[in-house]
C-alpha positions as a Markdown table, in Angstrom:
| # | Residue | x | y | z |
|---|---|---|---|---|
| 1 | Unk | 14.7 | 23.9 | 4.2 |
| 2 | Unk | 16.3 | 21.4 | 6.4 |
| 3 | Unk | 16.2 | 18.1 | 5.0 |
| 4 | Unk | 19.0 | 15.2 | 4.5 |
| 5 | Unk | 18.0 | 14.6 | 0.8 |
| 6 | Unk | 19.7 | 11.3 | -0.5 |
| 7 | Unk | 18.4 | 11.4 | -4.0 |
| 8 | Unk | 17.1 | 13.7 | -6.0 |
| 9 | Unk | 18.2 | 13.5 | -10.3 |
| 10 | Unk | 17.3 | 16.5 | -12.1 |
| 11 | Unk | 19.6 | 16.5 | -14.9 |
| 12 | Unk | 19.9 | 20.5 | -16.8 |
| 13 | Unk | 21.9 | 18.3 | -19.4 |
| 14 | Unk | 18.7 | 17.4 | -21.8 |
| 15 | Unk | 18.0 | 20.4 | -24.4 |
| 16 | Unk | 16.4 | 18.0 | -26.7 |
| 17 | Unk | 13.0 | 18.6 | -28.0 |
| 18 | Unk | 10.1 | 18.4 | -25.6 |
| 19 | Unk | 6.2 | 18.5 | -25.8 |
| 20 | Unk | 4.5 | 16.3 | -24.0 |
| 21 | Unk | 3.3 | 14.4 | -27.6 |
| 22 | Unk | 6.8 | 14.3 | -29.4 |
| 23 | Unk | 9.2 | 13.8 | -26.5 |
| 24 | Unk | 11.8 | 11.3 | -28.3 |
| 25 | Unk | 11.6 | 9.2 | -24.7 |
| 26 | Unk | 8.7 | 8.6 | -24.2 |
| 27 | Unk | 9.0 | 5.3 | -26.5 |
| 28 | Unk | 12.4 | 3.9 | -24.8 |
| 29 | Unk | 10.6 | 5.0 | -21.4 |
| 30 | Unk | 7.3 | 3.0 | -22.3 |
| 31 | Unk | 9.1 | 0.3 | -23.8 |
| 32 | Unk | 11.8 | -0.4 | -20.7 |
| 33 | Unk | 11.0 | -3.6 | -18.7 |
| 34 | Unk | 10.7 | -3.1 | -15.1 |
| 35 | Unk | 14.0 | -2.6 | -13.0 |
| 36 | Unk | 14.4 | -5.0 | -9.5 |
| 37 | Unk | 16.6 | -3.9 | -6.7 |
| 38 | Unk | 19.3 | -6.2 | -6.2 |
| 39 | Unk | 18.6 | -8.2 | -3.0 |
| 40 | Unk | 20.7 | -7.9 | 0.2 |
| 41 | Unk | 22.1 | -5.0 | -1.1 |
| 42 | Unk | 21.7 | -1.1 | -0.9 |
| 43 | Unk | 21.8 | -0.1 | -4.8 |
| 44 | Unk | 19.3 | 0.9 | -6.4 |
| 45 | Unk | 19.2 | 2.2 | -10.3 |
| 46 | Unk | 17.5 | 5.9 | -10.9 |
| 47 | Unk | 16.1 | 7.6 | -13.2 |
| 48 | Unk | 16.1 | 11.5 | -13.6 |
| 49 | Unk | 13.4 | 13.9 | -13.7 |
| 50 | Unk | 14.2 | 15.4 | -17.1 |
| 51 | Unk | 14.7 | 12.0 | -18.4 |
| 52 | Unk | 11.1 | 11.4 | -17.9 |
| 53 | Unk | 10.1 | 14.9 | -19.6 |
| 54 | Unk | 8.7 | 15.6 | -15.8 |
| 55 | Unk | 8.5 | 19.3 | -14.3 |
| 56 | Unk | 11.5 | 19.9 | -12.4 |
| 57 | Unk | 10.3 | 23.2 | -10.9 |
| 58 | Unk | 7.6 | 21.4 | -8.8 |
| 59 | Unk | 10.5 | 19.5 | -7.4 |
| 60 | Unk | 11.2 | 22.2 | -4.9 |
| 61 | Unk | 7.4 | 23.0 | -3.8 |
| 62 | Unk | 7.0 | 19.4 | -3.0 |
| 63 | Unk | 9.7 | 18.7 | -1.0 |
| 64 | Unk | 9.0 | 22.1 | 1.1 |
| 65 | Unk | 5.3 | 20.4 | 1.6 |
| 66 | Unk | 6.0 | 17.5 | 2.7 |
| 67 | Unk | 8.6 | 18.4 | 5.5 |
| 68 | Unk | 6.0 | 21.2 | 7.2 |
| 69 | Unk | 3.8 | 18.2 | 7.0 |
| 70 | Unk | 5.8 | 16.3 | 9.0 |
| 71 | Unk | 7.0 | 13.6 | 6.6 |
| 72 | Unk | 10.1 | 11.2 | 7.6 |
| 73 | Unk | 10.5 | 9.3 | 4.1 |
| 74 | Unk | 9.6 | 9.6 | 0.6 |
| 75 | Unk | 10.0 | 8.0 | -2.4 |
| 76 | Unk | 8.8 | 7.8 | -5.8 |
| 77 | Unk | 9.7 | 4.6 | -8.3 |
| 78 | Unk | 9.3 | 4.9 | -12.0 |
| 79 | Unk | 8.9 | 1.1 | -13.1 |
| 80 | Unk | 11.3 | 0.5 | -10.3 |
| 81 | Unk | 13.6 | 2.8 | -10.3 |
| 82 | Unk | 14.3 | 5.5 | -8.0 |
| 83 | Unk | 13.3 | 9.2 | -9.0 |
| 84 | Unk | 13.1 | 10.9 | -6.0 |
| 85 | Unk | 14.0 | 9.5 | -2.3 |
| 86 | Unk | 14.0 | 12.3 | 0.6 |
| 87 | Unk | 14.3 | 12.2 | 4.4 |
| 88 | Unk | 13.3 | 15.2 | 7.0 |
| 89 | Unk | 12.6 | 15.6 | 10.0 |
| 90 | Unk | 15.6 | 13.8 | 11.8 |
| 91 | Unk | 14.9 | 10.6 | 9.6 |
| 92 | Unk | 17.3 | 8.9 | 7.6 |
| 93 | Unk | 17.7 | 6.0 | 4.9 |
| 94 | Unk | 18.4 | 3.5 | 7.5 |
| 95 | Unk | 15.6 | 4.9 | 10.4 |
| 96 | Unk | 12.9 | 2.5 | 10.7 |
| 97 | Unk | 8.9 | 3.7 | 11.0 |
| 98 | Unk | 5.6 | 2.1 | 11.2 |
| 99 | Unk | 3.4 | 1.5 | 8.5 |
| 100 | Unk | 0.2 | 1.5 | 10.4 |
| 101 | Unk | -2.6 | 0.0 | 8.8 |
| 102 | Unk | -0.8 | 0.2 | 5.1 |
| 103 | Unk | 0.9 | -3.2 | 6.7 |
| 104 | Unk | -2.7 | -4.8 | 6.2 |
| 105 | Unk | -1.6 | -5.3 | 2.5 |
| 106 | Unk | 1.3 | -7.5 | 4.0 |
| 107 | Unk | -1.1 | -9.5 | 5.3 |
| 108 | Unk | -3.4 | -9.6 | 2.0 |
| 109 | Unk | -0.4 | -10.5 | -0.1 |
| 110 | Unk | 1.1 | -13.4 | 2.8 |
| 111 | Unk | -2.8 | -14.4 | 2.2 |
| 112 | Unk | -2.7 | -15.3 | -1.3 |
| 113 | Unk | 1.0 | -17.1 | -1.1 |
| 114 | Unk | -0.4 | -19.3 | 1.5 |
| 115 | Unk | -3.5 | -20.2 | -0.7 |
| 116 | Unk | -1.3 | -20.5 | -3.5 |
| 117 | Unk | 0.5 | -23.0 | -1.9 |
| 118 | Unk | -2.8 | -25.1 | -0.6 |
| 119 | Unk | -2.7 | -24.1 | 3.0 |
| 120 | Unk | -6.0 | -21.9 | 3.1 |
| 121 | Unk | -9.0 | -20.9 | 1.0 |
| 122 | Unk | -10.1 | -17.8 | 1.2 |
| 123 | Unk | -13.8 | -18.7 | 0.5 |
| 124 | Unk | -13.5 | -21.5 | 3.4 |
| 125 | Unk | -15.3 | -20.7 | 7.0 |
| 126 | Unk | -12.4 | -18.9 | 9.8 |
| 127 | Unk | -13.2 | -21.9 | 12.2 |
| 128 | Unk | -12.0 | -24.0 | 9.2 |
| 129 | Unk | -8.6 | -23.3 | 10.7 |
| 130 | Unk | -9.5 | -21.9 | 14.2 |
| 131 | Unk | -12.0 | -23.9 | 15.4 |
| 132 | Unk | -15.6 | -22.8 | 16.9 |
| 133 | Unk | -15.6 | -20.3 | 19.4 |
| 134 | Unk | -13.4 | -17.9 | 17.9 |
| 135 | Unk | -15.8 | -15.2 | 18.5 |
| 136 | Unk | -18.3 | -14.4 | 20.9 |
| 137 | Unk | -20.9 | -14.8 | 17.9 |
| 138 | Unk | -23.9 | -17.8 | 18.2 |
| 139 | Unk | -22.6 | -20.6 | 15.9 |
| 140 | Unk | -24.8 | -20.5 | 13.2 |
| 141 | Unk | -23.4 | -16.8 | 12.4 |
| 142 | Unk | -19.6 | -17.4 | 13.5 |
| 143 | Unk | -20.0 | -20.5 | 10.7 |
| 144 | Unk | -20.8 | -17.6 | 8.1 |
| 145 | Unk | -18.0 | -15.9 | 8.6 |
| 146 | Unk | -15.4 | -16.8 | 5.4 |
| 147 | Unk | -11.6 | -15.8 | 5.5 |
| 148 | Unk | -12.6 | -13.8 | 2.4 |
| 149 | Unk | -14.4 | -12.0 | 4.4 |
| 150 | Unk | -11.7 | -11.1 | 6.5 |
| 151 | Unk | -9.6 | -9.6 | 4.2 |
| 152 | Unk | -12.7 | -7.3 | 2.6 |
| 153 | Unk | -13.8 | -5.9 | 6.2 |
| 154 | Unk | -17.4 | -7.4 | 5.9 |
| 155 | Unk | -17.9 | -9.7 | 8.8 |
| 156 | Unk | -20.3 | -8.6 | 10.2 |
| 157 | Unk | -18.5 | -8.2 | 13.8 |
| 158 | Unk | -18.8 | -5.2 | 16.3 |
| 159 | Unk | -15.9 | -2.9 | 15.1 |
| 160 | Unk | -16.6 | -0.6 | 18.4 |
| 161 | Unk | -15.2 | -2.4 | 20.7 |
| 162 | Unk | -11.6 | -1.8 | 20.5 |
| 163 | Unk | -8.4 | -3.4 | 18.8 |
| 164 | Unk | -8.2 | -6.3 | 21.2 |
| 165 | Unk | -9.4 | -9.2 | 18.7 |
| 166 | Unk | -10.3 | -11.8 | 21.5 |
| 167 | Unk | -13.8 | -13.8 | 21.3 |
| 168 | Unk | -15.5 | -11.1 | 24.3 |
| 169 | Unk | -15.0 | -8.2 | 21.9 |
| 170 | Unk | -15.8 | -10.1 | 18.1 |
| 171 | Unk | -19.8 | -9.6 | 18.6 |
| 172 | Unk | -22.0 | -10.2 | 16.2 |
| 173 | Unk | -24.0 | -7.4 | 14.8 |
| 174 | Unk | -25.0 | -8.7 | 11.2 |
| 175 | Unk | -24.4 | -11.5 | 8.9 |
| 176 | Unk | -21.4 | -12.0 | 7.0 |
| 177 | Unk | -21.1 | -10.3 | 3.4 |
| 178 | Unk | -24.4 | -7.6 | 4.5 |
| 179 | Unk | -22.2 | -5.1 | 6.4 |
| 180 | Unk | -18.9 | -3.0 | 5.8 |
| 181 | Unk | -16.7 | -1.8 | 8.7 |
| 182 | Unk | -13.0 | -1.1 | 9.3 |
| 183 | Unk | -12.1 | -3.4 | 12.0 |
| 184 | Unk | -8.7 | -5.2 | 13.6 |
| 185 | Unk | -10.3 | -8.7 | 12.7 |
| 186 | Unk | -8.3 | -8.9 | 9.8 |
| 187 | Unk | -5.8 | -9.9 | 11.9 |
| 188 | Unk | -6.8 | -13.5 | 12.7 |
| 189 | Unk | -5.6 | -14.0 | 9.1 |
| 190 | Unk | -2.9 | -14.1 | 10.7 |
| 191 | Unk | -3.8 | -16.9 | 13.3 |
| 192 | Unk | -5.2 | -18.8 | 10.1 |
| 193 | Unk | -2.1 | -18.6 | 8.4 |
| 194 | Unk | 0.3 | -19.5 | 11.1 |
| 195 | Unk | -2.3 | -22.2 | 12.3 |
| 196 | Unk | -2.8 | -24.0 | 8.8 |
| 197 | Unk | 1.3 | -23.6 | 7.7 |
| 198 | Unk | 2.2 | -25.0 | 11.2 |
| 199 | Unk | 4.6 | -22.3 | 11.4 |
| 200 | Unk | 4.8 | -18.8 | 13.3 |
| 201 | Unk | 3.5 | -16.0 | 11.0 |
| 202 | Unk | 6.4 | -14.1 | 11.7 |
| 203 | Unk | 8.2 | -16.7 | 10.7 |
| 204 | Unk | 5.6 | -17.8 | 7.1 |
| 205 | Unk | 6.0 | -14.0 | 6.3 |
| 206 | Unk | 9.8 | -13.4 | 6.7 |
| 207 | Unk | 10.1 | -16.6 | 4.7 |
| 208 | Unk | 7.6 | -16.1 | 1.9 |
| 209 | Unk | 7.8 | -12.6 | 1.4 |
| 210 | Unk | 10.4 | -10.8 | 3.1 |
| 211 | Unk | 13.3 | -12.0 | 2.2 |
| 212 | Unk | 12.4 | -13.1 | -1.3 |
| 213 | Unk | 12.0 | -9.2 | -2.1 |
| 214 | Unk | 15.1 | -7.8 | 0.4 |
| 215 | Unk | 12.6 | -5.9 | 2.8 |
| 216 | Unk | 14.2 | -5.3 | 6.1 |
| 217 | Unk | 11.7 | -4.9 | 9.3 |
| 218 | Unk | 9.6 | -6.6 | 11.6 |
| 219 | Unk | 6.5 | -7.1 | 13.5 |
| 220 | Unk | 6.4 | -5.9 | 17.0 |
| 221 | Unk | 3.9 | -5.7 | 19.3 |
| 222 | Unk | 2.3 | -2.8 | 20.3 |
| 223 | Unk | -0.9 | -3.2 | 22.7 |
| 224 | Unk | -2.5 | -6.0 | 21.4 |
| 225 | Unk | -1.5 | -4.7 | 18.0 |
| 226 | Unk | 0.9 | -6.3 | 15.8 |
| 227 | Unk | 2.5 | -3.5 | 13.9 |
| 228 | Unk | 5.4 | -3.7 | 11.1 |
| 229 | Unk | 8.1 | -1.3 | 11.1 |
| 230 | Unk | 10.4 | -1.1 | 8.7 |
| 231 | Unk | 12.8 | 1.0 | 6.7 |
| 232 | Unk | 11.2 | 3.4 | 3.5 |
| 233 | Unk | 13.0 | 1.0 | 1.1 |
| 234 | Unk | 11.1 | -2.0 | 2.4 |
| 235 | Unk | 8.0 | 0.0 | 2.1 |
| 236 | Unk | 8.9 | 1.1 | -1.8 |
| 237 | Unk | 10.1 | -2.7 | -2.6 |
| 238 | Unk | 6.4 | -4.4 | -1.2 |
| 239 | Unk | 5.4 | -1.6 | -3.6 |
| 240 | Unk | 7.3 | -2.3 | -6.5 |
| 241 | Unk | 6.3 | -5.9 | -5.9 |
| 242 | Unk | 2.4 | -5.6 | -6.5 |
| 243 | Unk | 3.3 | -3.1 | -9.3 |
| 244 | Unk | 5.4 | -6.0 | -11.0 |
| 245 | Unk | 1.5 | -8.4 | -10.8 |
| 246 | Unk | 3.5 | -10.4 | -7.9 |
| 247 | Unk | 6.5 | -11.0 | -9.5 |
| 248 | Unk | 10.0 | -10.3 | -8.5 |
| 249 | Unk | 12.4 | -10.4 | -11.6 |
| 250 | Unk | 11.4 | -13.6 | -12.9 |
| 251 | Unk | 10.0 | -15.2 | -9.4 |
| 252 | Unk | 5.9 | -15.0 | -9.1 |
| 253 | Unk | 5.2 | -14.4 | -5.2 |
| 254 | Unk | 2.3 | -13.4 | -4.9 |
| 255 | Unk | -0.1 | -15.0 | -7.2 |
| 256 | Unk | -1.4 | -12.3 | -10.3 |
| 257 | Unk | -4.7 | -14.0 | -10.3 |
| 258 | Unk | -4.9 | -13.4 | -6.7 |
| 259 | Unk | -3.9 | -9.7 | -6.8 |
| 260 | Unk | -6.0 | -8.9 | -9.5 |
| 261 | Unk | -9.2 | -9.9 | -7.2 |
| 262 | Unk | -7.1 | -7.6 | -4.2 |
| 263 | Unk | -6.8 | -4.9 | -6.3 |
| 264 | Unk | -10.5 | -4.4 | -7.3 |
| 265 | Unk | -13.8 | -4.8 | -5.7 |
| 266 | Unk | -14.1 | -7.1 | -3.0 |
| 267 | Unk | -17.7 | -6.9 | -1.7 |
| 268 | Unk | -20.9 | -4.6 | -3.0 |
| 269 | Unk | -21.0 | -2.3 | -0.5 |
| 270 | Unk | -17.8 | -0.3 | -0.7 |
| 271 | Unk | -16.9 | -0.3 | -4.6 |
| 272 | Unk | -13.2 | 1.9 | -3.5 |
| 273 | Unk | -12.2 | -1.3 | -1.2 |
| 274 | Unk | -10.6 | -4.8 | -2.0 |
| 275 | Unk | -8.9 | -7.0 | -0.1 |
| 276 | Unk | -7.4 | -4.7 | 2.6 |
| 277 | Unk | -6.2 | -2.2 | -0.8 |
| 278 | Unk | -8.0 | 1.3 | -1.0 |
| 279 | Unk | -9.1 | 1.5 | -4.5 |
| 280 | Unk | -9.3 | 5.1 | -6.3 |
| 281 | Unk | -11.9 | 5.7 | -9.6 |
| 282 | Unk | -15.1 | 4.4 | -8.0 |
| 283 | Unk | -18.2 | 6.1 | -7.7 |
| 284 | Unk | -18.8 | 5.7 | -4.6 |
| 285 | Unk | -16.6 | 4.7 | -1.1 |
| 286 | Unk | -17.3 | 4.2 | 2.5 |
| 287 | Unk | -14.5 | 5.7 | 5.5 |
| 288 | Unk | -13.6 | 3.8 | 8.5 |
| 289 | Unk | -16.0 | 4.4 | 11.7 |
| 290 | Unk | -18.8 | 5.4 | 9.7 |
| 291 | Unk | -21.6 | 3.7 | 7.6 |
| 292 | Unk | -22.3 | 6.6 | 5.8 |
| 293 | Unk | -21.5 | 5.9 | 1.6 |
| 294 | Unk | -19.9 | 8.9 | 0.6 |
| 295 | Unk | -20.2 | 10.1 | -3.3 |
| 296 | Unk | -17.8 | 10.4 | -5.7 |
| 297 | Unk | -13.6 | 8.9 | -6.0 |
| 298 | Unk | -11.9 | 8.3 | -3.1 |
| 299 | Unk | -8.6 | 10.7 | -4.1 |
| 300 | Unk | -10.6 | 13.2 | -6.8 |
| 301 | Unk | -6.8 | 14.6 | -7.7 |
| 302 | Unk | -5.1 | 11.1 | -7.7 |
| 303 | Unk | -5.3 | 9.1 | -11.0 |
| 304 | Unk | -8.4 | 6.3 | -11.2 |
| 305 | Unk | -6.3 | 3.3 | -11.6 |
| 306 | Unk | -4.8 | 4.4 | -8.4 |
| 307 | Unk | -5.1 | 1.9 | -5.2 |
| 308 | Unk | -3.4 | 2.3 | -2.1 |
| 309 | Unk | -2.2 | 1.2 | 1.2 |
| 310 | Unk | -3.1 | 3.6 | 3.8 |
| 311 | Unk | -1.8 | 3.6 | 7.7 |
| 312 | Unk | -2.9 | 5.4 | 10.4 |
| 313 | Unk | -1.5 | 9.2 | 10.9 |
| 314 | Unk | -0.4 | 9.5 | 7.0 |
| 315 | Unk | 1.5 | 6.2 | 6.2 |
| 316 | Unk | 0.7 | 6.4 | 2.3 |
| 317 | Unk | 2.0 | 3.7 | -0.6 |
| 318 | Unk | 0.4 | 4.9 | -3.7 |
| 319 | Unk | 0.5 | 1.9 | -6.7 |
| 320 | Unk | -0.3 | 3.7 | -10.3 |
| 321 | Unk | -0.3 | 0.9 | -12.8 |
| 322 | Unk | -0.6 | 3.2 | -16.0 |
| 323 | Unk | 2.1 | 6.0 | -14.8 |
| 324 | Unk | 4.8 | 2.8 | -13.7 |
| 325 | Unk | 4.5 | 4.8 | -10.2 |
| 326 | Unk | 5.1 | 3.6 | -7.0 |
| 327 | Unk | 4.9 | 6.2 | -4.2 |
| 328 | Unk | 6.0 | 6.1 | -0.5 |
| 329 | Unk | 5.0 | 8.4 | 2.3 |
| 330 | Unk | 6.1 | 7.5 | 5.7 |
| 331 | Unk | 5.6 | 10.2 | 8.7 |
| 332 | Unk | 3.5 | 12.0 | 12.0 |
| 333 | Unk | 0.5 | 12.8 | 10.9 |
| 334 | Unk | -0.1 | 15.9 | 8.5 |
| 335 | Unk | -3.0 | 18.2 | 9.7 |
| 336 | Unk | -4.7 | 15.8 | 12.6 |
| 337 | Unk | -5.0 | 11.8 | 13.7 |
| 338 | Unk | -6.9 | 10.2 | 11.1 |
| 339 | Unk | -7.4 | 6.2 | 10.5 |
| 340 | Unk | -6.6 | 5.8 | 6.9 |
| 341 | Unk | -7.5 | 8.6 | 4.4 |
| 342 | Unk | -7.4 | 12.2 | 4.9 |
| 343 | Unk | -7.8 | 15.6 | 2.9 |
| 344 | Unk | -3.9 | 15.3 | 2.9 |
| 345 | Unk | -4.0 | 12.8 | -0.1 |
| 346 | Unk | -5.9 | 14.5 | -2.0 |
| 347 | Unk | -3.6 | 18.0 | -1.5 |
| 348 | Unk | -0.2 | 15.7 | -1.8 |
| 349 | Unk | -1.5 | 14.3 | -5.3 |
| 350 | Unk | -2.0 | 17.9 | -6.9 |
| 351 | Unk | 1.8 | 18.3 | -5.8 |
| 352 | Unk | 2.2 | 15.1 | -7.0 |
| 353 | Unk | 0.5 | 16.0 | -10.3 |
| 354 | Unk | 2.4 | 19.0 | -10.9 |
| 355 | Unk | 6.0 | 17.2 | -10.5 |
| 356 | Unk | 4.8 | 14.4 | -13.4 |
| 357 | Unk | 3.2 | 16.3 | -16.0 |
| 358 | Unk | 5.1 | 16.9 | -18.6 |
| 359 | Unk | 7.3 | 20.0 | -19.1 |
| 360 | Unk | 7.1 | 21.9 | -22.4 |
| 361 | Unk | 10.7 | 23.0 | -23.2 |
| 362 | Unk | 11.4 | 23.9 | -27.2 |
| 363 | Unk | 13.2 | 21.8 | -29.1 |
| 364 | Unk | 17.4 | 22.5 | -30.4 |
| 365 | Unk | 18.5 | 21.0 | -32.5 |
């Protein structure tokens, strides 16, 4: 298996007593406070594998699955800290990727700083900020269209025409709030942003989010497409971020109120979707390019507090709230092109599920 592995802790050392219910750890390991990486610097605090009472053997089987499916970077975070980090496939620790439509969440969480600090509303019109004309919509239904809406893909806009977001190709098809569809729109959030800050949003976001957390990256453009590339770090530190409710150590960045309403339901036709965050443990969800409302949770094998940031061709960030996880997955695409979610989340999470259970080993005393 050829891999450059940077950091893997299993630790043979701990012979202490081990069930799953009388593991003398779990209590300092439920009790710890979340851990920050330092900024503007490369160290980060781990954790080992057998200090968690995980299942080391399912180490090996993971880490063999994910290269033959063509991953780059991964990472899992324990409240914070590092557990596992692993490159392949000619990536490395300081090789930079794309994170696809996962970066939509960038733009959710630049959203609710800017309305924190009185620039926008979310629940005020787009033309608010952009004036009239913005799309090729009649008036009356452009003026329906909130920034709210936006961020929960219900605008009611043609999302078949392409990922060019000029007024020719934002057609109206049905009112605001009465129809869900994955579509590049989101992006004028952007324009909103930069337009009511009366700064550049590459600029808003580097400032107000960025470098308050020591992410590395950038946007670049990518026809018509503003994508943002960045180091798996970055990616695990956005993550740890909306673990930590929006705080970084003692700084609140993103609003919690805010994230809270990202996090959950955003609209009543696709209960697994929020505010540009895939949401696991509904009962029903919609898929991007289709209107067809599919039965059942979103990731059957992941946990249902789970929600998730999910990029094109297998760009994964997994948030689990009551494991302390954070979860990175940066790559080519596993088994085939796919928009967001594909049957490789659902056959990563039983790997997944097999690292973190807990390991029965008999106790010495």
């Amino acid at each position: 298996m050829k891999k450059h592995l940077i950091f893997v802790l299993i630790s043979f050392t701990l012979i202490l007593s081990c069930s799953k219910d009388d593991n003398p750890l779990d209590t300092n390991i439920n009790d710890e406070s979340i851990y920050f990486p330092p900024i503007n610097s490369s160290s980060w605090e781990t954790k080992s594998i057998s200090e968690l009472g995980w299942n080391q053997n399912a180490l090996a089987p993971l880490l063999n699955y994910l290269e033959t499916k063509h991953t780059k970077g991964f990472i899992i975070l324990h409240n914070g800290k590092i557990v596992v980090e692993a490159y392949f496939n000619n990536h490395s620790a300081s090789k930079i990727w794309y994170w696809a439509s996962a970066g939509k969440t960038l733009t959710t969480a630049v959203s609710g700083i800017a309305q924190n600090e009185g620039f926008i509303n979310i629940n005020n019109k787009v033309s608010t900020y952009l004036g009239t004309g913005w799309t090729s919509a009649p008036l009356e239904k452009e003026n329906l269209i909130t920034c709210k809406n936006l961020l929960s893909m219900n605008s009611g806009l043609d999302d078949t025409a392409g990922d060019v977001v000029s007024p020719e190709n934002l057609k109206y098809i049905a009112d605001a709030g009465t129809r869900w569809a994955y579509h590049n729109v989101y992006v004028k959030m952007q324009d909103v942003i930069a337009a009511s800050s009366k700064q550049t949003w590459t600029n808003y976001f580097n400032l107000k989010l960025r470098d308050k957390i020591g992410m590395t990256g950038n946007w670049i453009d990518l026809n018509s497409l503003s994508v943002y590339w960045s180091d798996t770090r970055s990616m695990a530190r956005f993550g740890l971020l909306t673990y930590a409710k929006g705080k970084w150590e003692t700084t609140q960045i993103v609003p919690e109120l805010f994230l809270n309403e990202a996090t959950n339901t955003s609209q009543n036709i696709n209960e697994a979707y929020g505010y540009l965050w895939w949401l696991n443990g509904k009962s029903t969800y919609h898929l991007p390019q289709t209107q067809f409302e599919f039965k059942g949770s979103l990731i059957p094998d992941a946990p249902q507090d789970m929600y998730a940031a999910l990029g094109k061709n297998d760009q994964k960030l997994y948030i689990v709230p009551s494991k302390k996880l954070v979860i990175v997955r940066m790559g080519d695409v596993a088994d085939g092109e796919n928009f967001a979610l594909s049957n490789f989340d659902n056959d990563l999470w039983k790997k997944i599920n097999d690292l973190i259970r807990h390991y029965p080993v008999k106790c010495v005393s």
